[in-house]
C-alpha positions as CSV (number, residue, x, y, z in Angstrom):
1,X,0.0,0.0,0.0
2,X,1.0,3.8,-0.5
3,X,2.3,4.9,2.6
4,X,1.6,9.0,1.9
5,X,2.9,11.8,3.4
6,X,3.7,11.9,7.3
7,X,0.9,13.5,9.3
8,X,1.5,16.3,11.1
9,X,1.5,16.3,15.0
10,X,-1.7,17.9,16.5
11,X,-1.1,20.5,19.2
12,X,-2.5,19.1,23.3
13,X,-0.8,16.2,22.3
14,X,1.4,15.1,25.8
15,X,2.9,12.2,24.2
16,X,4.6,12.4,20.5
17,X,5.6,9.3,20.3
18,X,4.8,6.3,21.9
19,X,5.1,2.1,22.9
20,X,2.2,0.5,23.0
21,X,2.9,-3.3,24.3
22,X,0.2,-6.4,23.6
23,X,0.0,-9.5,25.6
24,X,-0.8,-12.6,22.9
25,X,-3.5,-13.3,25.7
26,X,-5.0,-9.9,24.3
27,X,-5.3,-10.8,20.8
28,X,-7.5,-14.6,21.7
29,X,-10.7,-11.5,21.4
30,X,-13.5,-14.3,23.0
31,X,-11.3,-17.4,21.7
32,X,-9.3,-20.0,23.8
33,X,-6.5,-20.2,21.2
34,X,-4.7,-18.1,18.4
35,X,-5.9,-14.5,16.8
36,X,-9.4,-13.6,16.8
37,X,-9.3,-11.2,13.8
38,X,-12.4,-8.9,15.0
39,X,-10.2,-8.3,18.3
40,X,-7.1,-7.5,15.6
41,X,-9.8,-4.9,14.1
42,X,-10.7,-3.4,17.1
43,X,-7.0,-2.5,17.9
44,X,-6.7,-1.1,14.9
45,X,-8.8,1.1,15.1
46,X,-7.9,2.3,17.9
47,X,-4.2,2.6,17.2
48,X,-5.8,4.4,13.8
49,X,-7.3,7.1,15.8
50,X,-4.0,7.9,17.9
51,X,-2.1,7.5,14.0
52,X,-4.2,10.1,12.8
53,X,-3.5,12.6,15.1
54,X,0.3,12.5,14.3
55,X,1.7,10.4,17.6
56,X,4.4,7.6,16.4
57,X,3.6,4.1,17.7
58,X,5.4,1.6,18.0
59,X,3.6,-1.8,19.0
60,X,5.5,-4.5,20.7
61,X,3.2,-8.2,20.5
62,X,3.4,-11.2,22.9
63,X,3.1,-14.9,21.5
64,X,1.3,-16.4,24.7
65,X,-1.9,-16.7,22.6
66,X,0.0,-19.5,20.4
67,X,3.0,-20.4,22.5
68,X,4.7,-20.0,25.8
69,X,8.3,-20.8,25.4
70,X,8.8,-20.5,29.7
71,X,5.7,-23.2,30.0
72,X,7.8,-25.5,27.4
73,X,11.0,-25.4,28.9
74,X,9.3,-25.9,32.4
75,X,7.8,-29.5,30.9
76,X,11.1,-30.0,29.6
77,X,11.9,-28.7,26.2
78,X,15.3,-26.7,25.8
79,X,14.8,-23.4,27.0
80,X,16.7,-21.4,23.6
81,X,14.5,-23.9,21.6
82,X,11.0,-22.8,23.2
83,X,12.0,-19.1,23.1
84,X,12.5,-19.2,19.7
85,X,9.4,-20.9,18.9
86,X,8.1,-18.3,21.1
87,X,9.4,-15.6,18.5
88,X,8.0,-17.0,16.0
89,X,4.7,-17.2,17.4
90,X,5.3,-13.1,17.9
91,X,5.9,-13.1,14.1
92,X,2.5,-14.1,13.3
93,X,0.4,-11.7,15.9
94,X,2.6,-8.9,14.1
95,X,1.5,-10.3,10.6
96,X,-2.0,-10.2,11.8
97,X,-1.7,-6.8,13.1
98,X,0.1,-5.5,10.3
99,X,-2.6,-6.6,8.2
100,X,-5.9,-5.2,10.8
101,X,-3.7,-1.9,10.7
102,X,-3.4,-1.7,6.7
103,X,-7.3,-2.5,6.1
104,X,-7.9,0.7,8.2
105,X,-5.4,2.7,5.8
106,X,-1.9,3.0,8.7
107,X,1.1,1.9,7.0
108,X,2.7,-0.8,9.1
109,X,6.0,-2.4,9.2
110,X,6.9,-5.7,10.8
111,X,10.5,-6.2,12.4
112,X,12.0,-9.0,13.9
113,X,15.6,-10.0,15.2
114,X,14.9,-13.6,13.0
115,X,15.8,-13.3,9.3
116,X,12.3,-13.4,7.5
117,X,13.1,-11.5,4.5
118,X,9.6,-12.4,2.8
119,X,7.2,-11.3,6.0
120,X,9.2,-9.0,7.7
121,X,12.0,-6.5,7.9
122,X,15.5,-7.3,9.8
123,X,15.2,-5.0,13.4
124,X,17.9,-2.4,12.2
125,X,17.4,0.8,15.0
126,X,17.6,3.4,12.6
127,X,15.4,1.6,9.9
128,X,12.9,1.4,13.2
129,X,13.1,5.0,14.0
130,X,12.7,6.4,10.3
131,X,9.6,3.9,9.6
132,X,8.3,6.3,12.7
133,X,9.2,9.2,11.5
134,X,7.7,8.3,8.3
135,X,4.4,8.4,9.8
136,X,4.2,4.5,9.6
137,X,3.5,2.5,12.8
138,X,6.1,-0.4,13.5
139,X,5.4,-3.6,15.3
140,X,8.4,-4.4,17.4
141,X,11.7,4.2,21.2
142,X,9.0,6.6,22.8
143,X,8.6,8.6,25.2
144,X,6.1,6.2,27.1
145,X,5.9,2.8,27.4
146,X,1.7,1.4,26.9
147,X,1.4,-1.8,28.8
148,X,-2.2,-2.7,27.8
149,X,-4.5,-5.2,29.8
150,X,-7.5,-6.3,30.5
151,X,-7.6,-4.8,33.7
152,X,-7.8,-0.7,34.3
153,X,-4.8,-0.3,36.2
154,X,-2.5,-1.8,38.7
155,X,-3.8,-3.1,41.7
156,X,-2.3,-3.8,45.0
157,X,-3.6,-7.5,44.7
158,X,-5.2,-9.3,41.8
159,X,-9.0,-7.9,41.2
160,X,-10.0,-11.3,39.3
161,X,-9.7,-13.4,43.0
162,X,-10.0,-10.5,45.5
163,X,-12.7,-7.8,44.9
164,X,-11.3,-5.8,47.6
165,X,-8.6,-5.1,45.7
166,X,-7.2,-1.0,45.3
167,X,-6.2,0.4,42.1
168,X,-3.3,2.5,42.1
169,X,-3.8,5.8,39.8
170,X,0.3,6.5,40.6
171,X,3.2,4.3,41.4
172,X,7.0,4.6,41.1
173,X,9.1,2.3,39.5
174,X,10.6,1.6,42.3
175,X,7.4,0.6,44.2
176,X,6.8,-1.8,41.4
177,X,9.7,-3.1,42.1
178,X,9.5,-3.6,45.7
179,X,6.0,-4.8,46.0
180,X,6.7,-7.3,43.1
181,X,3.7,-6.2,41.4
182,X,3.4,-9.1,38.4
183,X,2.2,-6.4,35.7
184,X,5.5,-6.1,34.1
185,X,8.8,-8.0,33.5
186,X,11.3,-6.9,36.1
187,X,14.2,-6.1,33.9
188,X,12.0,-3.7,31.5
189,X,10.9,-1.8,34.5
190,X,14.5,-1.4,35.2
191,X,15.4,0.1,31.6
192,X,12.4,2.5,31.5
193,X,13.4,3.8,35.3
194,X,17.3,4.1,34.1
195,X,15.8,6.2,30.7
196,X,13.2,7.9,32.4
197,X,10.4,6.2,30.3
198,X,7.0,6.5,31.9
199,X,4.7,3.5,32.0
200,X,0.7,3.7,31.6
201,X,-1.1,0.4,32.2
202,X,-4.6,0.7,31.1
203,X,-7.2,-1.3,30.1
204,X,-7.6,-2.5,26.3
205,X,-11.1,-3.5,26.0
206,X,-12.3,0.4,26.6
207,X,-12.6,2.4,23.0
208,X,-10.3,5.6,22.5
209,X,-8.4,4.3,25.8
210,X,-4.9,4.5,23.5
211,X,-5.6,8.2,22.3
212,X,-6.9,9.2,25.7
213,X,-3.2,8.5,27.2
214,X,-2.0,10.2,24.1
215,X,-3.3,13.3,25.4
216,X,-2.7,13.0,29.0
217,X,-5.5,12.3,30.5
218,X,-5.7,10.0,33.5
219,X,-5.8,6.8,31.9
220,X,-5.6,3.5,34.0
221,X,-1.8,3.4,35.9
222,X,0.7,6.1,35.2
223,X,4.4,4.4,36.3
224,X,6.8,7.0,36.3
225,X,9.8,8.8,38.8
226,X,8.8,10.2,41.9
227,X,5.2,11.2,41.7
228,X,4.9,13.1,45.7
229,X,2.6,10.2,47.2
230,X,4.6,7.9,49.4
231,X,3.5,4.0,47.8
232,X,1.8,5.6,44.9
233,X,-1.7,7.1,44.8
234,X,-4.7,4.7,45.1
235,X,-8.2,5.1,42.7
């Protein structure tokens, strides 16, 4: 497809560019296994509606939905083995993503750290950064880091098996941290506190939630340095 001119960033805009991150869990829509293409859809056009107001995304995708390469190597499969099947399984959401995100008219590029030459581009930084620039979204830095869930927020115990739980409208990374909080991997809360890299985790299922952190509004989880409340601020 044409990929057209860039598009202009809108002014009240408090993020320019940003990293929206997708479980595979998030892409099963109401199925038990693999991509349900109206849930693709529904991203898309959501990620559309942030694209056409000028903010770069950058989407990184999850395989869990086909394959857990953690759950293998724990039933004994070699560890490298399973996280490379796991990477491929990543490869596929992208391709389905890529394509939800085309139908709606956002030119999208797939990158991956596997050679694929005939699906998807090699991960070259640079490459990454232009294909932003560009105007066209790629699935794979930013000035925030999108976790989204199916849950509004981080909570101080899971909501699913304790309705008592408390959201959190603040936290710092380091209270993540601490508290052990499952909603992100360890090490990549440690790279966004050593760049500065704010985290919002907010709920996917809600329409317009991706532009309505786009424009700073109080969206679900902000993660960020200190935010003033001792433990984070609680919904």
């Amino acid at each position: 497809m044409s990929d057209g001119p860039s598009i202009p960033r809108e002014s009240g805009l408090r993020y320019g560019r940003i990293l929206l991150k997708l479980s595979g869990e998030a892409l099963l829509g109401d199925r038990t296994y693999g991509v349900d293409p109206a849930f693709c859809a529904f991203i898309a056009r959501q990620v559309a509606g942030v694209h056409s107001r000028g903010v770069q995304i950058g989407i990184v995708v999850g395989g869990g939905n086909i394959f857990r390469g953690l759950a293998a190597a724990a039933s004994g499969m070699d560890r490298a083995t399973g996280d490379y099947i796991g990477m491929l399984a990543t490869v596929m959401n992208g391709l389905a993503l890529q394509d939800a995100l085309e139908r709606v008219g956002v030119p999208t590029r797939v990158m991956t750290a596997i050679s694929m030459s005939e699906v998807a581009e090699p991960y070259i930084r640079r490459r990454a950064v232009r294909h932003l620039e560009k105007g066209r979204v790629a699935i794979f830095v930013a000035e925030v880091l999108l976790k989204a869930t199916k849950v509004d927020g981080v909570y101080d115990a899971d909501p699913v098996t304790h309705p008592n739980a408390r959201r959190y409208a603040q936290l710092e990374y380091a209270d993540l941290l601490r508290d052990q909080l499952k909603v992100l991997d360890a090490a990549a809360v440690s790279l966004c506190m050593e760049n500065d890299l704010p985290i919002v985790v907010f709920d996917l299922n809600k329409p317009d939630n991706i532009t309505r952190v786009a424009v700073g509004e109080p969206v679900g989880t902000l993660i960020s340095g200190a935010v003033g409340v001792p433990g984070g601020a609680r919904a």
